[in-house]
Residue, then its C-alpha position, 0 to 999 in steps of 0.5 A: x885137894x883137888x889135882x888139877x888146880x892144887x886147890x884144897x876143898x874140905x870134904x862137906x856132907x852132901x844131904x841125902x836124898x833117901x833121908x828126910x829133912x830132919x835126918x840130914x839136919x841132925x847128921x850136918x849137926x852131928x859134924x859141927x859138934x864134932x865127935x870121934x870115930x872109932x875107927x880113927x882110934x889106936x888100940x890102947x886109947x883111952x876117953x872119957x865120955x861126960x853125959x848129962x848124968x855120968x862120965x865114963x871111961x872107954x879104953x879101946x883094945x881087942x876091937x872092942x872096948x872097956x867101959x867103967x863108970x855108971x853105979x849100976x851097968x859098969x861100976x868097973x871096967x866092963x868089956x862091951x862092944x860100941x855101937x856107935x851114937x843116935x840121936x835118942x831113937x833108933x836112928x845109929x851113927x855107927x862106929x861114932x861117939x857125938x857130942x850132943x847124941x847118946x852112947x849106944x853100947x852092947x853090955x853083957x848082961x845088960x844088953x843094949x845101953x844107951x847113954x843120957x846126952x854125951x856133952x863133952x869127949x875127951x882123952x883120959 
């Protein structure tokens, strides 16, 4: 809102000027399919994250999370850190869950697991 006017202009990303082309495209892209951030989360909320392979349940609470969902890494409920969401590289939107990007996560005995291709985030 701007307050000399009482006109209301939406926050856009302004490109950075430190990041190449392809880095700004895809954090723009990341905007428009839309996502959650963690940090805009009450304790207690529950999602279900769908990749392209798995659909995973996250339970946040204790500032960290739940995750169950995959037969191998968390086949119940497994508490683990979220790291946020890349774009397939080493490349972290941290503290985010995207659609179109993977799922970055600290297991415990797994260490760091990155997910297939979130697709569809939704309250559980």
């Amino acid at each position: 809102m701007n307050h000399r006017t009482g006109e209301f202009r939406p926050s856009l990303f302004t490109r950075l000027s430190r990041f190449g082309k392809d880095v700004n495209r895809r954090i723009v892209q990341s905007e428009i399919e839309g996502g959650v951030r963690l940090d805009s989360l009450d304790e207690g909320t529950s999602l279900v994250v769908e990749t392209e392979n798995r659909n995973y349940r996250l339970e946040f609470r204790d500032g960290g999370a739940l995750i169950s969902g995959h037969p191998v890494f968390c086949p119940h409920p497994v508490s683990v850190s979220i790291r946020g969401s890349n774009w397939g590289g080493s490349m972290l939107k941290v503290d985010y869950i995207g659609r179109g990007m993977h799922l970055e996560f600290q297991h415990p005995d797994f260490k760091t697991i990155t997910t297939s291709r979130i697709v569809e985030i939704r309250p559980a």
